[in-house]
N, C-alpha and C positions, 0 to 999 in steps of 0.2 A: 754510631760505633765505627773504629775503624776497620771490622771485618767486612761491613757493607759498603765501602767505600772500593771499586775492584776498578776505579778508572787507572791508577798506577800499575797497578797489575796488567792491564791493556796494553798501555804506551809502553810498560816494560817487555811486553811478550811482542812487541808490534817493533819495536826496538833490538828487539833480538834477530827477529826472525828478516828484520831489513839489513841487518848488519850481517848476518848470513848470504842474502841476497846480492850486496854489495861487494863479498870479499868472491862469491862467482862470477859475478861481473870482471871483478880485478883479473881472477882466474883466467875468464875468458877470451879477454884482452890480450892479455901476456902471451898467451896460446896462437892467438889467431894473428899476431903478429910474429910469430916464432916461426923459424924455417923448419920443414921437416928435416935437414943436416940436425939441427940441433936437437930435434926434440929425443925428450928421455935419455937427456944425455949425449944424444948421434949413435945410441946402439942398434936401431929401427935401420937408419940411413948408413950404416955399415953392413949390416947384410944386401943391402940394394946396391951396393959397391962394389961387393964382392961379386954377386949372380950378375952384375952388369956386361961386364965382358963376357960369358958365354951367352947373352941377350943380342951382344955385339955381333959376332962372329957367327952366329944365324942369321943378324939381318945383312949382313955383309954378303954373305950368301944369296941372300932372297934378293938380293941388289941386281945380282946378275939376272937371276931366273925373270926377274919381272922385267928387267932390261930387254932380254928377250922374246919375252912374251910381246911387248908394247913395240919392240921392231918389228918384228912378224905382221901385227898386225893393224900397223901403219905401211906397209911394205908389200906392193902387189906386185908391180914387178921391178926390180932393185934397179935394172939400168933406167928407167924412166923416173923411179921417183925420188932415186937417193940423192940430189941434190948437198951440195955443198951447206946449203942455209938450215934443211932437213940435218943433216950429220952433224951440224952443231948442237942444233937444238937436242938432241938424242944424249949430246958427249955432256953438252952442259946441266942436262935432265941427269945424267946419269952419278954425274960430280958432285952435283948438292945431294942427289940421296945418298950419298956414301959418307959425306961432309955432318949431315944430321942425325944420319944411324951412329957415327964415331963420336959426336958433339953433343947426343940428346944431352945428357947429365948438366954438361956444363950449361945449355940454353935453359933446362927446369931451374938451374941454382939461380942464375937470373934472373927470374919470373918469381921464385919464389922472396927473394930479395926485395923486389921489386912493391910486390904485394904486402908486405911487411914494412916495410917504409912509411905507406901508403894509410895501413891501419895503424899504426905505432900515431902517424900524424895528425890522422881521426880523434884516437884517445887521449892524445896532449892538449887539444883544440878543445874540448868537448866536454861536457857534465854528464859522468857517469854514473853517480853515484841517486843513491833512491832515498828520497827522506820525510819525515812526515810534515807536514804543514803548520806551523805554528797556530793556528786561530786554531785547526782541528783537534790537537793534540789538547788546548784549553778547555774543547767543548767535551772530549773525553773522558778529562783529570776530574769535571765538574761534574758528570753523570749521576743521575740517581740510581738508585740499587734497580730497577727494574728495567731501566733502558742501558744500565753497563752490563747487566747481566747480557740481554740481546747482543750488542756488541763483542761481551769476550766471547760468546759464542761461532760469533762471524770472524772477531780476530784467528781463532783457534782454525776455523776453517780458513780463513786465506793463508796461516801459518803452513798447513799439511802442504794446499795449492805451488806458495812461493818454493819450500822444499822440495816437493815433486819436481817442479820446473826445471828448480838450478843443478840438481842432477841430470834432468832432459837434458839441459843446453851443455852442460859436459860431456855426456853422451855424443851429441851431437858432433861437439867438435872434432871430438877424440876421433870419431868414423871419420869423419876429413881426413886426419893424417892418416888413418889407415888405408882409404882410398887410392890418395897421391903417393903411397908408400907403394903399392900394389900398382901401378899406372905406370909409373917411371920403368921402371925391369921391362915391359912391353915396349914402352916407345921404337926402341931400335926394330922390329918388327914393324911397327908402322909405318916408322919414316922411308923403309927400304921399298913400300909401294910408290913411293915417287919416283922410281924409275922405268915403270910402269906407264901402260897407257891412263888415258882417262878414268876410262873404266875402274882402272886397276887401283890408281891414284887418289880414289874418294876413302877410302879407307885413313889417308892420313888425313885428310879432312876433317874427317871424323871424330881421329883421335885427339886433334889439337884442339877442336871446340869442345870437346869433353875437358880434357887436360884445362884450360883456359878456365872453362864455369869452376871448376871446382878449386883452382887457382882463388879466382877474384869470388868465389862465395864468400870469404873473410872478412873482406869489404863489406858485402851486401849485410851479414852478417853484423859485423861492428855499428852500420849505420841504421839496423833495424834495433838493435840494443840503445843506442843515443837517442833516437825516436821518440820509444814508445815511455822512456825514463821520461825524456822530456814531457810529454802527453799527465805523466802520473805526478808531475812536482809544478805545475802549472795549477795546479787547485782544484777548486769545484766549478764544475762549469755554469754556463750562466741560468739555466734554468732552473738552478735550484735555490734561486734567492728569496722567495717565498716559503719555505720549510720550516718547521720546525730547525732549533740549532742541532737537535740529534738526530734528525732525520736526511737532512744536511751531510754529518758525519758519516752516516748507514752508508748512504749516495756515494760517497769518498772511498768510503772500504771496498763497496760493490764494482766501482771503477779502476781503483786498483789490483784487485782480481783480476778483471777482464785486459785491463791493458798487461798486468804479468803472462797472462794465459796467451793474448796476444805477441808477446813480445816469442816468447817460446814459439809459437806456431810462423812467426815470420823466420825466424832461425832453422828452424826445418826446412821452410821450403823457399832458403837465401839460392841453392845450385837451380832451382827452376825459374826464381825472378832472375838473376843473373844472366842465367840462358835467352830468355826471352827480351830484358832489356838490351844485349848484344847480338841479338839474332843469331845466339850459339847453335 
């Protein structure tokens, strides 16, 4: 009878629930190539326009105090050490932090530019998309009622799994821009420690390898999503050629899980590999 027959019901719910997967994938893409200038419109990245210049005008300020600070305490006693070679290096320390407190905006649109180019070329090069395996999808349509049943069971479960994920990974994105939206308004603070000593100076340090990981996560990002698809459309691996053909399929479903689960868990934690592959 064709009620017993639930392998179409499979492929179709397994079908559904990839072609959901896929169009977050698109989502994701599209996002993590996009500038935060643009996103949601540019209405995010107009409030960060507007509160920029009173961000400005405080570090412009802290320009001086830390200028001072860092002459003071390079400076023991002025006839002996203020040298000519010293008062440059001081005027030219002192020109670029005024230069990058004024300029943050325009160096982040840049970077973020830059970053975006970089993913956009990832997802033109690249197979994104998730699909099921032709031989697998035959051994499915063929099941008998007692090993399709097992199966729609595992599909139903990988179904809730893929769904949870591709909410994650939205989630996830979305906290990026909100991040880098939050980040930018401080730079001019940060950068105005470089006129500062050493000491005083790690502070922008700081702030740019943070700024940077969360920049190029996009990246890390995009190329753990092309991965781990790749990993899941590549087939069954080679130890399962001895199996039953439904047992076979089970193996397929269970790795699919894991590399989805996988792919989400490298997405989370793209700003920590980032970091540590650039020694951020």
């Amino acid at each position: 009878m064709d009620i017993f027959n639930l392998g179409e019901k499979i492929l179709a719910l397994l079908e559904m629930v990839f072609g959901f997967w896929n169009n977050q994938i698109s989502l994701v893409f599209s996002m993590l190539g996009q500038s935060p200038v643009s996103f949601k419109g540019g209405g995010p990245w107009a409030i960060v326009e507007a509160i920029n210049p009173i961000f400005v005008a405080v570090g412009a300020s802290l320009v001086v105090l830390f200028f001072v600070i860092g002459f003071c305490s390079e400076s023991v006693d002025v006839r002996e050490e203020m040298r000519f070679e010293v008062i440059l290096r001081l005027l030219i320390r002192l020109t670029l932090a005024e230069w990058f407190v004024v300029n943050n905006v325009k160096i982040a649109k840049a970077v973020f530019q830059t970053v975006g180019n970089l993913v956009n070329a990832l997802s033109a090069g690249g197979s994104n998309t998730l699909v099921i395996d032709g031989t697998q999808a035959d051994i499915i349509r063929n099941l008998g009622f007692g090993e399709s049943l097992i199966m729609l069971i595992l599909a139903a479960l990988l179904s809730i799994i893929i769904i949870i994920c591709g909410f994650f990974m939205i989630y996830t994105v979305y906290f990026r821009f909100l991040r880098l939206l939050i980040v930018i308004p401080l730079g001019p603070l940060a950068f105005s420690t470089m006129g500062g000593n050493r000491a005083v100076s790690n502070t922008v340090g700081a702030y740019c390898k943070y700024f940077l990981s969360v920049c190029f996560e996009a990246v890390t990002m995009a190329l753990a999503i092309m991965m781990c698809n790749a990993f899941i459309n590549a087939g069954l691996p080679a130890f399962t050629g001895g199996y039953a053909d439904w047992t076979q399929t089970l193996i397929y479903l269970c790795e699919m899980t894991f590399s989805i689960a996988l792919t989400v868990g490298c997405v989370k934690g793209a700003q920590s590999l980032t970091s540590k592959v650039f020694g951020l």
